[in-house]
C-alpha positions as CSV (number, residue, x, y, z in Angstrom):
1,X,0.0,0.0,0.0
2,X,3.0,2.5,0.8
3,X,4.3,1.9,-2.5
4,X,1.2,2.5,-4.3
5,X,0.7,5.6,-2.0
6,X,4.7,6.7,-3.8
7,X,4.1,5.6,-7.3
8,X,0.8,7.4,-7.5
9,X,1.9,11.1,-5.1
10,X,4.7,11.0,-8.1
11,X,2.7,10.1,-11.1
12,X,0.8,12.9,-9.3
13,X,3.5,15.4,-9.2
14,X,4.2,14.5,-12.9
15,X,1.3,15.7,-14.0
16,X,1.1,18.7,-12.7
17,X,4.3,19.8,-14.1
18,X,3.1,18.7,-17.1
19,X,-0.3,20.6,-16.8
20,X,1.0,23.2,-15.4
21,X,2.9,23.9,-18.0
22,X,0.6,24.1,-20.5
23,X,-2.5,26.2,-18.7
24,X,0.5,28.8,-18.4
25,X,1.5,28.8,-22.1
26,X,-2.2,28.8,-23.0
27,X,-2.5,31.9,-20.5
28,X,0.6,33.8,-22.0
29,X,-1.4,33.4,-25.1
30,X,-4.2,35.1,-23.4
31,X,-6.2,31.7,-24.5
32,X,-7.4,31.0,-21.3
33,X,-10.4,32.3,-18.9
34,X,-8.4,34.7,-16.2
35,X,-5.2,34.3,-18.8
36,X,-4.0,37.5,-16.9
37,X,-4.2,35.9,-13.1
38,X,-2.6,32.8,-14.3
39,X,0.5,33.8,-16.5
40,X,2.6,36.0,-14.0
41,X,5.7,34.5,-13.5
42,X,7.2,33.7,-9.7
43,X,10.9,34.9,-9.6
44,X,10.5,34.4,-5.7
45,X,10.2,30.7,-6.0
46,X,13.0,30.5,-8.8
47,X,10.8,31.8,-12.1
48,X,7.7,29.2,-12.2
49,X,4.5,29.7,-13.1
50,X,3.3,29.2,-9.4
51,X,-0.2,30.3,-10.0
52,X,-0.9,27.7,-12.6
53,X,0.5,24.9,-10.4
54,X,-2.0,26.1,-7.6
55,X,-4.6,26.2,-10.1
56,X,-3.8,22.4,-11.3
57,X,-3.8,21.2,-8.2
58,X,-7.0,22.9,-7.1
59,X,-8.9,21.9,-10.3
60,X,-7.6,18.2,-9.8
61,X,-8.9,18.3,-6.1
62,X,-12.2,19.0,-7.3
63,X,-12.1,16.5,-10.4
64,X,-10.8,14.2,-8.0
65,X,-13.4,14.3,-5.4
66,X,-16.0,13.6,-8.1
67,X,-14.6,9.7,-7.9
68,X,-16.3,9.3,-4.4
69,X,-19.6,9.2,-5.6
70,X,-19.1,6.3,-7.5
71,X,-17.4,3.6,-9.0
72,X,-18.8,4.8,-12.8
73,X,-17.5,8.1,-12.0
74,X,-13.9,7.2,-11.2
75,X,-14.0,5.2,-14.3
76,X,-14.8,8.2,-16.4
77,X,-12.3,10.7,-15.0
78,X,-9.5,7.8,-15.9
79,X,-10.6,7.4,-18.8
80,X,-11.1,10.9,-19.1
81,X,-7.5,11.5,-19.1
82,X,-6.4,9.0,-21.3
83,X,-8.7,11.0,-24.3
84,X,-7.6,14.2,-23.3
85,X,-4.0,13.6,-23.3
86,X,-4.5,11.6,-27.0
87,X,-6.1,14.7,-27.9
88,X,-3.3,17.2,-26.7
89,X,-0.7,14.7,-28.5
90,X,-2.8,14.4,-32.0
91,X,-4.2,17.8,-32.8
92,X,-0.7,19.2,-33.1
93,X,0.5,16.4,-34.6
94,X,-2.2,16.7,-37.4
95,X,-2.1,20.5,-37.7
96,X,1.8,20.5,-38.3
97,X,1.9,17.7,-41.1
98,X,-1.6,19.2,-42.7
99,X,-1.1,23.4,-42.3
100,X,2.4,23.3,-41.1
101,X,5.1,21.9,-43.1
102,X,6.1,24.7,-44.9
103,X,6.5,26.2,-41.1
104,X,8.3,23.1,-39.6
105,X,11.8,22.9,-38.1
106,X,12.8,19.8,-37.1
107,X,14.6,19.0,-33.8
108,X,17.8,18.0,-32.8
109,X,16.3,14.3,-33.6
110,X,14.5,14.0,-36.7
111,X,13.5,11.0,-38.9
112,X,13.9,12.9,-42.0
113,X,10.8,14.0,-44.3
114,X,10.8,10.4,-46.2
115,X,9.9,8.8,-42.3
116,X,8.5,11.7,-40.6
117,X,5.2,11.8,-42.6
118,X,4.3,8.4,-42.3
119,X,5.5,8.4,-38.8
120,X,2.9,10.9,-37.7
121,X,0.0,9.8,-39.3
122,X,0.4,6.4,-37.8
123,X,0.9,8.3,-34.6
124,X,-2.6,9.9,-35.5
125,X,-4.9,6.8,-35.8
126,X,-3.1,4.8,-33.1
127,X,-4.0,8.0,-30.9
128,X,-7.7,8.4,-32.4
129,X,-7.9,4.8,-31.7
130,X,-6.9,4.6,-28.1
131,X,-9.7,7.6,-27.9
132,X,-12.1,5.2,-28.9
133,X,-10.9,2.8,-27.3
134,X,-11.6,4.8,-23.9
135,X,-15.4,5.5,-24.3
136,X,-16.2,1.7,-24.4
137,X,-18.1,0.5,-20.8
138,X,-15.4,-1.9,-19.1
139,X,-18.0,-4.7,-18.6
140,X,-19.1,-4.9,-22.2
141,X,-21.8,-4.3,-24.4
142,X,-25.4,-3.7,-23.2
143,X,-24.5,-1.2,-19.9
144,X,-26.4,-0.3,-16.9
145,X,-26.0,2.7,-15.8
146,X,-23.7,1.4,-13.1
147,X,-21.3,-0.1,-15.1
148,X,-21.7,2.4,-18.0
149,X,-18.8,4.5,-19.1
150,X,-19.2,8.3,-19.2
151,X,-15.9,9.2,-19.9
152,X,-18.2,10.6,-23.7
153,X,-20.4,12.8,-21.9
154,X,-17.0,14.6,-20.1
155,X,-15.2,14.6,-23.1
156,X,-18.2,16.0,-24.9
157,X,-19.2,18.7,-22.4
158,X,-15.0,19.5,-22.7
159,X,-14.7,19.7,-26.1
160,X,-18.1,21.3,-27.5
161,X,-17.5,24.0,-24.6
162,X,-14.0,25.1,-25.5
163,X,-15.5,25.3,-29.0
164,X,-18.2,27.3,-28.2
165,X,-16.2,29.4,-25.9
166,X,-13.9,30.2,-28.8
167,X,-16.7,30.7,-31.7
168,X,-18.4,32.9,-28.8
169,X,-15.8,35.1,-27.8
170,X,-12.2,33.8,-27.9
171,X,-12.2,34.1,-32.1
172,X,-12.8,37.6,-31.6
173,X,-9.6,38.8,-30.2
174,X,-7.5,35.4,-30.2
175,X,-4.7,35.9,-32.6
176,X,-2.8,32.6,-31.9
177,X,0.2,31.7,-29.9
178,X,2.9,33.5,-29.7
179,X,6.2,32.2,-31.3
180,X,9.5,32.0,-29.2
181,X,12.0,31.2,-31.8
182,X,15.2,32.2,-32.8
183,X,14.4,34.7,-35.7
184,X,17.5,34.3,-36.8
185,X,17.1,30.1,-37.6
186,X,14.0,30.5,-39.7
187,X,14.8,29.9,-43.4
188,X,13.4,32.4,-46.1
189,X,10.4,29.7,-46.8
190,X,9.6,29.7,-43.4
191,X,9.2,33.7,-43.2
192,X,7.6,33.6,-45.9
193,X,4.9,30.9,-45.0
194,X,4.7,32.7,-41.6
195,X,4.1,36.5,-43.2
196,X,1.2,34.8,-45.6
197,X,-0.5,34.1,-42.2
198,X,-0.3,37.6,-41.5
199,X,2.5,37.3,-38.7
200,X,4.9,39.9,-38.3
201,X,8.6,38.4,-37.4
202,X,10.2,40.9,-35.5
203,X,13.8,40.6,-35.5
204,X,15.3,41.4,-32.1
205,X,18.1,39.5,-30.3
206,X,16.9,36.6,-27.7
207,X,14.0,34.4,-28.0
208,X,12.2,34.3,-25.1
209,X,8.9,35.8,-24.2
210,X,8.4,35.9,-20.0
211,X,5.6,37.4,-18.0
212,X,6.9,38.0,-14.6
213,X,5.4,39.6,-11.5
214,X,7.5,42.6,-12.0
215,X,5.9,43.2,-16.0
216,X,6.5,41.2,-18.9
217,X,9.0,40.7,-21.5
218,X,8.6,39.7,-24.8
219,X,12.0,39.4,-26.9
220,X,12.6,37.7,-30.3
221,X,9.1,36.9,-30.7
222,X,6.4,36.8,-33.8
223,X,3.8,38.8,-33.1
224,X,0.5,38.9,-35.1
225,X,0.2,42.1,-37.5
């Protein structure tokens, strides 16, 4: 039981970082409700985004309380987060090899543009699978509503709400994220790709774009014209 208490406080702890994480970048973005509570920058605690890891933690307390009501509902949210995360790994995935490969620049490991293609869209059904895979009920076919898996009508509620959040509002003044590159290490296709977007790459030395406590800083960055 003690090790089980370990393995899941650290799978725990993994996850927020990872969450973390992201709600800030979405909140430097300004893609988030309350983007401009959550993307201050701690340099007390050593320059994290300590707001978003309170806000993690506090919105998995909640999520997590919802398993004591039932069985069924502690089934969802696990399930829940195997859909999610196959959904934060696949949509980029798809974007980049569908809008983006004009834009692309590979990594320090790359398989090269004869494997890379192929690569990702088996990436993208195996991950569209595993969503599937998620919504069936555990028992089999022919559920009660015991035994019924409602990890769809989460995912649903999630999914149909950001959209309508952003075809609401968020499409009115969302521009997209802002790009921390090196201006310098774009090629001329890429600039070129980026500008037909309507981007403006300003060319200013760094690359990193920080929004601390103190004010923010926003250095080597593209910015939306």
């Amino acid at each position: 039981m003690s090790l089980l208490f370990i393995v899941q406080f650290l799978m725990g702890l993994s996850i927020i970082v990872a969450a973390s994480r992201q709600a800030w970048a979405f909140s430097r973005d300004g893609a988030l409700p309350f983007s401009r509570f959550f993307r201050p920058i701690s340099q007390t605690f050593g320059y994290i985004p300590l707001r978003t890891i309170w806000g993690c933690a506090f919105l998995a307390a909640v999520l997590g309380l919802l398993s004591l009501i039932a069985p069924a509902a502690a089934q969802a949210l696990f399930s829940l987060a195997v859909a999610g995360n196959n959904v934060a790994w696949g949509v980029p995935i798809f974007a980049r090899i569908v809008w983006g490969q004009r834009k692309f620049k590979p990594g320090p490991f790359y398989t090269g543009d004869k494997f890379s293609t192929p690569i990702a869209w088996a990436a993208i059904v195996f991950l569209v699978f595993g969503i599937l895979l998620s919504m069936f009920p555990v028992g089999g076919p022919d559920p009660t509503p015991q035994s019924m898996n409602y990890t769809v009508v989460i995912n649903s509620a999630v999914w149909f709400g950001a959209l309508a959040y952003y075809y609401i509002d968020a499409r009115k003044w969302f521009t997209g994220p802002k790009i921390t590159i090196e201006v310098g290490e774009l090629t001329e296709e890429q600039e070129v790709a980026i500008r037909e977007e309507g981007l403006d790459v300003k060319g200013v030395e760094g690359h990193r774009a920080i929004a601390s406590e103190s004010g923010s800083g926003e250095e080597g960055v593209v910015k939306s014209g």
